[in-house]
C-alpha positions in Angstrom: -8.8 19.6 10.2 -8.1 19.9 14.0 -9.7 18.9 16.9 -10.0 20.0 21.0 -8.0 17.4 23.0 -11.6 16.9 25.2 -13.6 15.8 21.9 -11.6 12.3 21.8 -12.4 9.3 23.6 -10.2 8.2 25.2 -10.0 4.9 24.0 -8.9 6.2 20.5 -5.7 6.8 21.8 -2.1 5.0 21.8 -0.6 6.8 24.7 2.9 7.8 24.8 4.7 7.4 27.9 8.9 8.6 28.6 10.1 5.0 28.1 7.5 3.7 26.7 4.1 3.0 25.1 0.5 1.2 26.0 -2.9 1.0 24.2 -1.3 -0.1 21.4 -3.8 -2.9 19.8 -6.7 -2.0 17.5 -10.1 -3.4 17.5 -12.0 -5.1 14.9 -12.9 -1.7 13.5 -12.8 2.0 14.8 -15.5 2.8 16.7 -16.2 -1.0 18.4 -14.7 -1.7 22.0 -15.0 -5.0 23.9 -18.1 -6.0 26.0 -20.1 -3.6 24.1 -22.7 -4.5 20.8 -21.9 -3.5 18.1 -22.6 -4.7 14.6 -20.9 -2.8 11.8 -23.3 -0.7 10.0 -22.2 1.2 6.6 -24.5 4.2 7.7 -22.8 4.6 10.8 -19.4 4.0 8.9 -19.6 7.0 6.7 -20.8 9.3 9.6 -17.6 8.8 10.8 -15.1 8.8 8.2 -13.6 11.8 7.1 -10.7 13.0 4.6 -9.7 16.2 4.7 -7.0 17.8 2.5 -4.6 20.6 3.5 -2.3 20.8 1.3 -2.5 19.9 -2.7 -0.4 21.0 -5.7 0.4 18.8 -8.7 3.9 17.1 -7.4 2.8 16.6 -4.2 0.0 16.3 -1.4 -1.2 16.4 2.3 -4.4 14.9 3.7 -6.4 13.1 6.7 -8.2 9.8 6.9 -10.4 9.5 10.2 -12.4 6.6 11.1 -10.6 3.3 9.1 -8.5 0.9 11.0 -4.6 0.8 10.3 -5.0 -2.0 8.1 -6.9 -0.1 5.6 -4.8 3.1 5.9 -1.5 0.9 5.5 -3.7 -1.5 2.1 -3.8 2.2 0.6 -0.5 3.1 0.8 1.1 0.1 0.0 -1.2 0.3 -3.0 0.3 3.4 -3.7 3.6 2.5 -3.9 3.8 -0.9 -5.6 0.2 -1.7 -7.2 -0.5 1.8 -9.3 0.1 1.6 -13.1 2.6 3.5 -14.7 4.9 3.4 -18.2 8.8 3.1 -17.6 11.6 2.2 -20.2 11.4 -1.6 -20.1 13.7 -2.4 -23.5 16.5 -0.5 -24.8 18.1 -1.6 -28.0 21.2 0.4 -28.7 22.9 1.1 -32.1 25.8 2.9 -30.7 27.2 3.9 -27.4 30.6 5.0 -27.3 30.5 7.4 -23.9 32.1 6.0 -21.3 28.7 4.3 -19.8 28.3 0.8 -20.0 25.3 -0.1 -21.9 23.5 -1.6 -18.9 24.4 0.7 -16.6 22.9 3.5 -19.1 20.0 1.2 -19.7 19.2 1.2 -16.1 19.1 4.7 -16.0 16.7 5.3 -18.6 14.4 2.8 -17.2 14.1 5.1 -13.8 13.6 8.4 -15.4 9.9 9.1 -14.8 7.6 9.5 -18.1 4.6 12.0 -18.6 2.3 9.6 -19.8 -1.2 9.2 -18.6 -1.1 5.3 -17.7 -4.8 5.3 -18.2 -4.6 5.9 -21.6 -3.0 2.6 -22.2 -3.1 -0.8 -22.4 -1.4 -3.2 -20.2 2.3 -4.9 -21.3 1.7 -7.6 -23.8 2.8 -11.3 -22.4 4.7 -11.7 -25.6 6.7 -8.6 -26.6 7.7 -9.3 -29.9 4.4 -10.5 -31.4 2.0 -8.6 -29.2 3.8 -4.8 -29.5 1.0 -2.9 -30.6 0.9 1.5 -30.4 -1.8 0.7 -27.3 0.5 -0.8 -25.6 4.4 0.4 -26.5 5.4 3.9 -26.5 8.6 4.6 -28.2 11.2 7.0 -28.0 15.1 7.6 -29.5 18.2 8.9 -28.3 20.5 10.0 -30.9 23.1 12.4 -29.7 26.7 13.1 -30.9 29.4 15.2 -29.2 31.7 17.6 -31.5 34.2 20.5 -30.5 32.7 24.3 -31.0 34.2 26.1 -33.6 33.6 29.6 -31.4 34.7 28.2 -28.2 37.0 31.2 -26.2 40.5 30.6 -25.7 41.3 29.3 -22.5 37.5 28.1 -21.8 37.3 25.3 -19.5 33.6 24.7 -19.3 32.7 21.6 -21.3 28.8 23.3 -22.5 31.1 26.1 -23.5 33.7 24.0 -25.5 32.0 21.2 -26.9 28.5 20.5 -28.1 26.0 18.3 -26.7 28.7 17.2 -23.8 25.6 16.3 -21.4 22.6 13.8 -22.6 19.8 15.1 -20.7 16.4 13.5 -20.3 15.2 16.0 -22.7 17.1 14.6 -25.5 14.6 11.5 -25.7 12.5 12.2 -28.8 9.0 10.3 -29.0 8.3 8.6 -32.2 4.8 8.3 -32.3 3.2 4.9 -33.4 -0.5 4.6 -35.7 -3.4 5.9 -33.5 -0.8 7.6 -30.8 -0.6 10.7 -32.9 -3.7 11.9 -30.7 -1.1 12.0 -27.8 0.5 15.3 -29.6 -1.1 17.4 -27.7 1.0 16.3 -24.6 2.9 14.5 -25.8 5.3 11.4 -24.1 8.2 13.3 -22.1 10.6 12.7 -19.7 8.4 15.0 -16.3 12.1 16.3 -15.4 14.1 17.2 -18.7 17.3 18.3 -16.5 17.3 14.7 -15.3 21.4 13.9 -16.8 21.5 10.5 -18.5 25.5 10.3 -19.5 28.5 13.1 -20.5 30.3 12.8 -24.0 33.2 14.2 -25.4 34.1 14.8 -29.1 34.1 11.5 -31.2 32.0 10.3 -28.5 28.1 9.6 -29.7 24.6 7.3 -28.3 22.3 6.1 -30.3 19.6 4.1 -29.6 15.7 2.8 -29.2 13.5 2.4 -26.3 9.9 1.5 -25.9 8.3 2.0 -22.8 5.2 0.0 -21.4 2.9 -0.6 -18.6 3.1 -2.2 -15.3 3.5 -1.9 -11.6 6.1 -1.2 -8.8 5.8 -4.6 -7.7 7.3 -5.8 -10.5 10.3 -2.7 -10.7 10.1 0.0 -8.6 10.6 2.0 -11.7 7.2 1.7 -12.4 6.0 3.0 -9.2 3.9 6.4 -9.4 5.3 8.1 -5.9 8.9 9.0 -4.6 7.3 9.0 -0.9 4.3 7.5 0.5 4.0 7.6 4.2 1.8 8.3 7.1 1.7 9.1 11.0 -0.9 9.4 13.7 -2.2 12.0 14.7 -0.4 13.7 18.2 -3.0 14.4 20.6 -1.5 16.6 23.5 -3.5 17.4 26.5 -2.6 19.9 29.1 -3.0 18.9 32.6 -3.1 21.7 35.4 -1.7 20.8 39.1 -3.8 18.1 41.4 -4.4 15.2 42.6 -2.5 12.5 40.0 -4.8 9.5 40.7 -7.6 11.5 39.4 -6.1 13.4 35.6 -9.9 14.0 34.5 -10.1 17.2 37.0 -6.8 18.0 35.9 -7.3 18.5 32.1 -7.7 22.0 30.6 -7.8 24.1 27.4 -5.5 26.1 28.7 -2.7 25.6 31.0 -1.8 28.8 33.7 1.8 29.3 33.6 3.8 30.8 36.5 5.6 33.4 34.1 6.6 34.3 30.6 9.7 32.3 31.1 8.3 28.7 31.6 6.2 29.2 29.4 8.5 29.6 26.9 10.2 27.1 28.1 7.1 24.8 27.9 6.7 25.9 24.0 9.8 25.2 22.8 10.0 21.7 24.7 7.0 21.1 21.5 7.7 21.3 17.4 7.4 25.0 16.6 3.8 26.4 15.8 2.4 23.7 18.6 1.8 25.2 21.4 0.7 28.9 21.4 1.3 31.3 24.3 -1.4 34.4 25.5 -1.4 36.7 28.0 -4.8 37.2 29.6 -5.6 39.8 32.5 -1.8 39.6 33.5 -1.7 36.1 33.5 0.1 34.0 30.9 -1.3 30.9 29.5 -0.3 28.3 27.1 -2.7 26.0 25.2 -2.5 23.7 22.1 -2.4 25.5 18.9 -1.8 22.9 16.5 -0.7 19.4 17.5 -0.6 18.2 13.9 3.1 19.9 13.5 4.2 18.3 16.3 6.6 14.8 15.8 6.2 13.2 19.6 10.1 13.5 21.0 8.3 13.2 24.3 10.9 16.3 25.3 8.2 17.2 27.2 8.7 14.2 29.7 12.3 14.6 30.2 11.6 17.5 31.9 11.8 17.7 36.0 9.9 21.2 36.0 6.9 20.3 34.0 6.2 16.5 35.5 2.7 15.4 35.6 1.8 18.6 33.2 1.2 16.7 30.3 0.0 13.7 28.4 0.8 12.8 25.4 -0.6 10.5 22.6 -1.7 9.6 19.3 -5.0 8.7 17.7 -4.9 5.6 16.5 -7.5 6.3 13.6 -6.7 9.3 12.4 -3.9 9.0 10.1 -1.9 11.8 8.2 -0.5 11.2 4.9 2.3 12.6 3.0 2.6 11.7 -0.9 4.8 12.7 -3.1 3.9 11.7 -7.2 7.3 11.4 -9.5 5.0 13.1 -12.4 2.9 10.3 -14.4 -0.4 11.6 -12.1 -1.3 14.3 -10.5 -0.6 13.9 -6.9 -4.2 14.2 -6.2 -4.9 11.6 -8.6 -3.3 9.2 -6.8 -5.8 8.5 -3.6 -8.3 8.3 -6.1 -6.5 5.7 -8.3 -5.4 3.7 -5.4 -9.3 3.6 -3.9 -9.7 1.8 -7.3 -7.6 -0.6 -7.1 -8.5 -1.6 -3.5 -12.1 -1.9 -4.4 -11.2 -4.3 -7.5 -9.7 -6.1 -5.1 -12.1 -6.5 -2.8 -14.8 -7.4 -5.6 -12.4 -10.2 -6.3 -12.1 -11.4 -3.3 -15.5 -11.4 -2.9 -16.3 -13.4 -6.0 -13.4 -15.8 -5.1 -15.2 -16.4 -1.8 -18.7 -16.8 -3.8 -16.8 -19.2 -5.9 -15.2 -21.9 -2.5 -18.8 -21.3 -1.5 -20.5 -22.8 -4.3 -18.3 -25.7 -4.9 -18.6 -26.8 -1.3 -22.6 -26.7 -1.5 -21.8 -28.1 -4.7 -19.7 -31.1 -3.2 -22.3 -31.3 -0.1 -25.2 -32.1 -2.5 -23.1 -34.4 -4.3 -22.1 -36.1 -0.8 -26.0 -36.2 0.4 -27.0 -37.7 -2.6 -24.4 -40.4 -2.8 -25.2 -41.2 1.1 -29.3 -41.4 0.0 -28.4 -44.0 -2.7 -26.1 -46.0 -0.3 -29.1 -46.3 1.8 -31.7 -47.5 -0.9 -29.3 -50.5 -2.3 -28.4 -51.8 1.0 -30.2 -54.9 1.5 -33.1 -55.6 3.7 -32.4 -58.0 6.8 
């Protein structure tokens, strides 16, 4: 999703000056400027809000959100990171570790490797571990790996996976021990989503064994639990072009495409921009360079610093269309995760709602209670 610099208002925008920046405060809501009516209207609401995807693939996606205020933008990625369910190694209880780990320090570890396991299948940690633990709730897994010398090994050999085996514990080497009605799970089942992920080395004599369960929770209470290695988002750039004139009146001044005096500064002119931003044409022997894509540009304000192309452009950002980058460690799909987080935010907002419902009764509640008290006050004062 692009746009023509002339198609936005120009109150949409933050603008982005050399040393610094104006426009920067939001209104209630997109779309609602001061001393003009506006009441907000759920029609007009989704007539302007847009998400657009661009890019999508299982570990990782792109994608647009026009028309919300940053608050909302921000509620959903903060959502994202910390309030998403997912199933970590919370309890490790080990047999026998004799590599040269510490027990908590390889505990720790296998807390933060990421699991393949659909959250949504199930139910939240119990409050009481040891007399709540039920297979709806637990997921467990071993670890039982020994080092020992290999009888072939080469003369000479140096590489430990050549002399020894089982010299690295990998992620892969966690075995799921399924629990009463989990053995519907074995048709994908529990997994560590990168098996190369190294937990510890051994050498021969050396040997872990141990138990884990895993359970559900959020990243607000361990970032191990949180579904996404990134989360983040950035305006919009919006770059216009402005062609020679009078300065106290830019509106004249703004074009499509900008005349340039030769193939040289115009060059010049791209490169002052992210690569792929500003495209370059020759028409009827005269070179021009217009916007191509201001969504690959980052805002250095390069441009600016420049003597030879003062006054020739304006730079910005629209302070409602926000681009997001999300990166899932592997227990959703990356496209799941907008989806999931839209969820939660609505649950939210229903309790909110009913929490507000709630203070509003009571106070009626106590108000009656008041009036009624005052009315009987009245009737047994006495008469003068």
């Amino acid at each position: 999703m692009n746009y023509r610099t002339g198609d936005i208002d120009s109150r949409r925008l933050v603008n982005v000056y050399k040393e610094h920046i104006s426009d920067v405060s939001s209104t209630d809501y997109p779309g609602v400027y001061p001393g003009e009516e506006y009441n907000w209207d759920l029609d007009d609401f989704k007539k302007h809000l847009k998400i657009d995807f661009h890019y999508v693939t299982d570990e990782r996606i792109e994608f647009d959100i026009v028309g919300v205020d940053a608050s909302i933008a921000n509620a959903l990625r903060r959502i994202m990171i910390a309030e998403v369910p997912t199933l970590a190694i919370e309890r490790v209880y080990i047999y026998n570790n004799t590599s040269v780990i510490q027990d908590e320090v390889l505990s720790h570890r296998l807390g933060l490797v990421p699991l393949r396991i659909d959250p949504r299948l199930m139910e939240d940690a119990p409050v009481d571990y040891q007399t709540q633990s039920t297979d709806r709730n637990t997921i467990v897994f071993s670890l039982n790996v020994a080092c020992s010398d290999r009888e072939d090994a080469a003369f000479g050999e140096t590489d430990p996976e050549k002399l020894y085996y089982n010299s690295s514990v990998y992620a892969s080497d966690l075995e799921w021990i399924p629990q009463g009605e989990q053995s519907k799970l074995k048709d994908d089942p529990p997994r560590a989503v990168n098996p190369k992920i190294l937990l510890a080395k051994l050498r021969p004599g050396q040997e872990i064994s141990m138990e884990m369960h895993a359970i559900k929770s959020i990243g607000r209470d361990h970032t191990k639990f949180s579904p996404v290695a990134t989360a983040t988002y950035r305006l919009m750039p919006h770059i216009q072009l402005l062609k020679p004139g009078d300065r106290y009146d830019e509106s004249k001044r703004r074009v499509e495409k900008l005349e340039m005096g030769n193939m040289e500064q115009a060059e010049r002119l791209r490169d002052a921009f992210q690569e792929g931003v500003i495209e370059i044409k020759k028409e009827r022997g005269k070179v021009f360079a217009r916007v191509k894509n201001p969504r690959r540009d980052n805002v250095t304000r390069r441009i600016l610093e420049l003597p030879e192309f003062e006054g020739m452009a304006r730079l910005g950002r629209v302070r409602d269309w926000f681009i997001y980058s999300v990166e899932s460690t592997g227990q959703y799909p990356a496209v799941d995760l907008l989806h999931v987080a839209t969820n939660v935010l609505r649950q939210k907002v229903r309790n909110l709602k009913a929490e507000a419902e709630k203070l509003q009764r009571e106070w009626e509640g106590a108000r009656d209670r008041d009036s009624i008290e005052a009315d009987n006050d009245v009737e047994m004062s006495p008469r003068s």
